[in-house]
C-alpha positions in Angstrom: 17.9 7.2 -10.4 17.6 6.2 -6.8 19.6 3.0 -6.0 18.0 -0.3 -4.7 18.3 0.0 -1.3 17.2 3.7 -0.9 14.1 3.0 -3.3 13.4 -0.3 -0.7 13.9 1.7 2.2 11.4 4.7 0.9 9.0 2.5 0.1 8.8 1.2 3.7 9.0 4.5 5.3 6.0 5.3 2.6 4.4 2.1 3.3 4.5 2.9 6.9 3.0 7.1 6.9 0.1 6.0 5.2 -0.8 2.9 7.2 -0.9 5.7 9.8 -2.2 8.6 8.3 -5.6 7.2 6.9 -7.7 6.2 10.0 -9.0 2.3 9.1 -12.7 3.3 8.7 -12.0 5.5 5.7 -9.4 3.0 4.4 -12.1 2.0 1.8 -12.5 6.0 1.0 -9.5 7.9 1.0 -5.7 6.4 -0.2 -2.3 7.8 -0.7 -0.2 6.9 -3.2 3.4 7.4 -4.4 5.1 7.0 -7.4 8.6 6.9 -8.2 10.5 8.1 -11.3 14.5 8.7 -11.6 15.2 10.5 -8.1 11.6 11.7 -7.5 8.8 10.6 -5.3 5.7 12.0 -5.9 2.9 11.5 -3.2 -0.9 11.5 -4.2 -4.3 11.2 -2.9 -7.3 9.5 -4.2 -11.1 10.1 -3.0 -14.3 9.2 -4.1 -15.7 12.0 -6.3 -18.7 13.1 -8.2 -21.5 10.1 -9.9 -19.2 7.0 -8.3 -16.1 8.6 -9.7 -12.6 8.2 -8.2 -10.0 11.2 -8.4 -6.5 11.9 -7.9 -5.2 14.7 -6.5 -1.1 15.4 -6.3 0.1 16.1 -2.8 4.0 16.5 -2.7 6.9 15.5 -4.9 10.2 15.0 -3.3 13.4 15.1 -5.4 16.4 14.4 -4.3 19.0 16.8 -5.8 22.7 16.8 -4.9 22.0 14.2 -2.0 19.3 16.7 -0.5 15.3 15.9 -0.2 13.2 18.6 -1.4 10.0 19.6 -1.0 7.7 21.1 -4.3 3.8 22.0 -4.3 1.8 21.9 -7.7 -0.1 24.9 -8.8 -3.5 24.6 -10.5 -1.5 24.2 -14.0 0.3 21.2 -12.9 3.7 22.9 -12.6 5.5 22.0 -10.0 7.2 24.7 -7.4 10.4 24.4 -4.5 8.5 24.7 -0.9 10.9 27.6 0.6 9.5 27.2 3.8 10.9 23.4 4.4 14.7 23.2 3.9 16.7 20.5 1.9 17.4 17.7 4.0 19.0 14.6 4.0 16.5 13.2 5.5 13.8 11.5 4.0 11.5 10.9 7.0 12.1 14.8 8.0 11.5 15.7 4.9 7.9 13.5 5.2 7.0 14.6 8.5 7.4 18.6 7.4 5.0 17.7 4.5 2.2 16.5 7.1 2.7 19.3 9.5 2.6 22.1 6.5 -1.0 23.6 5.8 0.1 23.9 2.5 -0.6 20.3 1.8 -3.4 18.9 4.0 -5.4 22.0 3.8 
């Protein structure tokens, strides 16, 4: 489980990418969302869909193993997989900024 002050601090840092990474006319359209549970943060999208419909679709899930942030992409069966490409980090915000410059994710 993450402590206090690195959940408050995430959530700021989270808080903070997606106030820039949705432009403010599609505000009402497209949102990001992250949820938290033991040491993992997992980062979602929402967008309108099909007959009025909302849908969410997963985006990243960090987990912080052995004081390192790593990255993991789901698969079409919801199973999560280790992104080989973007090395463990320290680093949160790194670790952030390598999943918004990987075309694995924002395809």
């Amino acid at each position: 489980m993450l402590d206090a002050f690195t959940k408050k601090r995430i959530e700021k840092v989270l808080q903070n990418y997606i106030d820039k990474k949705i432009p403010k006319h599609l505000k009402n359209e497209v949102q990001i969302h992250y949820k938290f549970r033991g040491k993992t943060v997992t980062l979602s999208q929402e967008r309108p869909g099909y007959m009025g419909r909302r849908f969410v679709y997963p985006i990243a899930q960090l987990r912080n193993e052995e004081a390192l942030w790593k990255v993991y992409w789901q698969d079409s069966k919801n199973r999560w997989h280790f992104v080989d490409d973007i090395e463990p980090d320290t680093d949160f915000e790194k670790q952030l900024k390598e999943i918004d410059e990987n075309d694995i994710f924002w395809a």
